[in-house]
C-alpha positions as CSV (number, residue, x, y, z in Angstrom):
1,X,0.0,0.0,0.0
2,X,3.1,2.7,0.5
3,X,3.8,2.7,-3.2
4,X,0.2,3.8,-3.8
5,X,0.3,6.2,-0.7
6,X,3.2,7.6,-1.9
7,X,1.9,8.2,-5.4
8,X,-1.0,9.8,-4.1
9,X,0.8,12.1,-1.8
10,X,3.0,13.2,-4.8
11,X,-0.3,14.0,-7.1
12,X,-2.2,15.1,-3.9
13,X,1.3,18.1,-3.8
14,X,0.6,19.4,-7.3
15,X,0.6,22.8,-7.9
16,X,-0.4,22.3,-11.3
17,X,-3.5,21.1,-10.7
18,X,-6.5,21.3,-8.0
19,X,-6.9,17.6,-6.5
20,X,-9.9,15.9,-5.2
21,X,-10.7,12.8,-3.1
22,X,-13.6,10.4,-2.5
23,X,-12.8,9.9,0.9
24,X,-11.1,6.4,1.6
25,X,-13.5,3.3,1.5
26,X,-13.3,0.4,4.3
27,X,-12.4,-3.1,3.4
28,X,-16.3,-3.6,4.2
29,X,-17.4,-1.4,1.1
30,X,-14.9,-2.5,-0.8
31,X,-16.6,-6.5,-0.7
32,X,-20.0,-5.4,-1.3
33,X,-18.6,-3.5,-4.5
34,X,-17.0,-6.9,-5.4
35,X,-20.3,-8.5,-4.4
36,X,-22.4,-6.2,-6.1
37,X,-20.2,-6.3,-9.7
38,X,-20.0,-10.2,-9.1
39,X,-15.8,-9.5,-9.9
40,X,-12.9,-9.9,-7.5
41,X,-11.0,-6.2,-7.5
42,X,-6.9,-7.2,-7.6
43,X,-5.3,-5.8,-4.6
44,X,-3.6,-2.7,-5.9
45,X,-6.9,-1.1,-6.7
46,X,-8.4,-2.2,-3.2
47,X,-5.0,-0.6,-1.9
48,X,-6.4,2.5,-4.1
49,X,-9.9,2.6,-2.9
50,X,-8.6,2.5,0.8
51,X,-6.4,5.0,0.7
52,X,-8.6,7.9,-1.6
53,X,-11.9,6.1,-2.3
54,X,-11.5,7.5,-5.4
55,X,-10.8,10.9,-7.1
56,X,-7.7,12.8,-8.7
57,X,-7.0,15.4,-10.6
58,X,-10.8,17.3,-10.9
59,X,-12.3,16.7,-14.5
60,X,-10.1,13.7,-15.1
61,X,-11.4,12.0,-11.7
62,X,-10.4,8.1,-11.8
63,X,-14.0,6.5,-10.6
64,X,-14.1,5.2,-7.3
65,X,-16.7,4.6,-3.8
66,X,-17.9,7.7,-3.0
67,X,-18.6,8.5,0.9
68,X,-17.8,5.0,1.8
69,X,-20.6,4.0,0.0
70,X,-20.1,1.5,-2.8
71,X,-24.2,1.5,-4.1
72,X,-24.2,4.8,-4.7
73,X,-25.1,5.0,-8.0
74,X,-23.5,8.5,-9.2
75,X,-21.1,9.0,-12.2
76,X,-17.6,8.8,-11.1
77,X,-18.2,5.9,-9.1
78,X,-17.1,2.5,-10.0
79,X,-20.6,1.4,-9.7
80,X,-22.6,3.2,-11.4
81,X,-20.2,4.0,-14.1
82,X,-19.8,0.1,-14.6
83,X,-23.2,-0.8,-14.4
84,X,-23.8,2.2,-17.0
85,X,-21.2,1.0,-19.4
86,X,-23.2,-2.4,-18.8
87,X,-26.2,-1.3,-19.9
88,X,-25.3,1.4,-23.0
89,X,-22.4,0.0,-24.2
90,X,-22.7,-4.2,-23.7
91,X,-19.4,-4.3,-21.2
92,X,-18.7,-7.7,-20.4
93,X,-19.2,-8.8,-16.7
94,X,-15.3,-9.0,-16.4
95,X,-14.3,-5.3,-17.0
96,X,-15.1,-2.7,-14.2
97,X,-14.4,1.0,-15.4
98,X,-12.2,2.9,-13.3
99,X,-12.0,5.8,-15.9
100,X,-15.0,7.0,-18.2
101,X,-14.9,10.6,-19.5
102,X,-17.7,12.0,-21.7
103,X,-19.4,8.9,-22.9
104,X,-16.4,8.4,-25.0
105,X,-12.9,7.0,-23.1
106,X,-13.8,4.1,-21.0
107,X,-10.6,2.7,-19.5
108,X,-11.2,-0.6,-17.0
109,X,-9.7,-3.0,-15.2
110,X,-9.9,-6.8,-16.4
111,X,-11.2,-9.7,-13.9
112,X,-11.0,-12.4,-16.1
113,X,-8.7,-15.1,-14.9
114,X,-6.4,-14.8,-18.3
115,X,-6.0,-10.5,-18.2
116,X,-6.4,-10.6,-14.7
117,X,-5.8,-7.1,-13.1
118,X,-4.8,-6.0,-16.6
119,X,-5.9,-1.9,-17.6
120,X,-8.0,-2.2,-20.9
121,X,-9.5,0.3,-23.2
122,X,-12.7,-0.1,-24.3
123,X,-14.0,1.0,-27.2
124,X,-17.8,1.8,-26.4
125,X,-18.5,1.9,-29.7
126,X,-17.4,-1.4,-31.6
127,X,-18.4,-2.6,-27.8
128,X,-14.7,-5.0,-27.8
129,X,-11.5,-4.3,-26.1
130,X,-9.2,-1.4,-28.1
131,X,-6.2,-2.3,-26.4
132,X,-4.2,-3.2,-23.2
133,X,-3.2,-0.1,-21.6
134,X,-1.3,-1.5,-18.5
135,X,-0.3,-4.6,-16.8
136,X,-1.9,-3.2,-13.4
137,X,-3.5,-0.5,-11.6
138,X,-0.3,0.6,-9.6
139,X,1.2,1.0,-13.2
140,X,-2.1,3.5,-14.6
141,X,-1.7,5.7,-11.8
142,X,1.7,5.8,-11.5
143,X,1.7,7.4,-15.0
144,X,-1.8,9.4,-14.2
145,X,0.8,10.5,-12.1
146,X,3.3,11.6,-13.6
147,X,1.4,12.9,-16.8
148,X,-0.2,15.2,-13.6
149,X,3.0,16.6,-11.9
């Protein structure tokens, strides 16, 4: 979890940029998000959603549990913006969003046992996989980072 707090400390220093927070989300939310997505979140998002709930850099917010409360069903949570992408755009079971910007980028993280953990982009349009972004959450927002610094 230190390499996450630290990363979050860093972006949390900008001066660049104004920086906003969820609030962090207890281990307790964090199952009933797994429970209500039917997925099983790898541990560096967890780590993540612990520390900040959610947030970032305001306008390019990475979605999260709001107010320790993982139903909510808002946009910018990884809930609602999930089930959403669900719905709309046919977004298999396996892919949670963790980034979805104007009904255009949506940017997940794979649970399937083979991609397992894996940051995808999905195109909502064609409704498949673009591309792999990055082998792991840690590694997306070490470089939401440092794109942000």
């Amino acid at each position: 979890m230190s390499d996450i707090q630290k990363l979050v400390d860093k972006l949390s220093g900008s001066k660049k940029h104004e920086v906003f927070w969820l609030g962090a989300a207890d281990k307790d939310q964090i199952k009933n998000l797994e429970n209500s997505l039917s997925v099983t979140l790898p541990g560096d998002l967890k780590a993540f959603l612990e520390i900040t709930g959610g947030g970032g850099v305001v306008e390019q917010e990475i979605s999260g549990i709001e107010d320790n409360n993982a139903s909510l069903e808002f946009g910018g949570t990884i809930f609602y913006d999930t089930k959403y992408c669900r719905e709309e755009f046919s977004l298999p079971d396996k892919l949670i969003v963790i980034y979805f910007k104007d009904d255009e980028i949506c940017w997940c993280i794979d649970t399937s046992n083979e991609n397992y953990g894996v940051v995808v982009s999905y195109d909502i349009f064609s409704k498949k996989i673009a591309k792999n972004l990055h082998d792991s959450f840690y590694e997306f927002f070490k470089e939401y980072v440092e794109l942000r610094i």
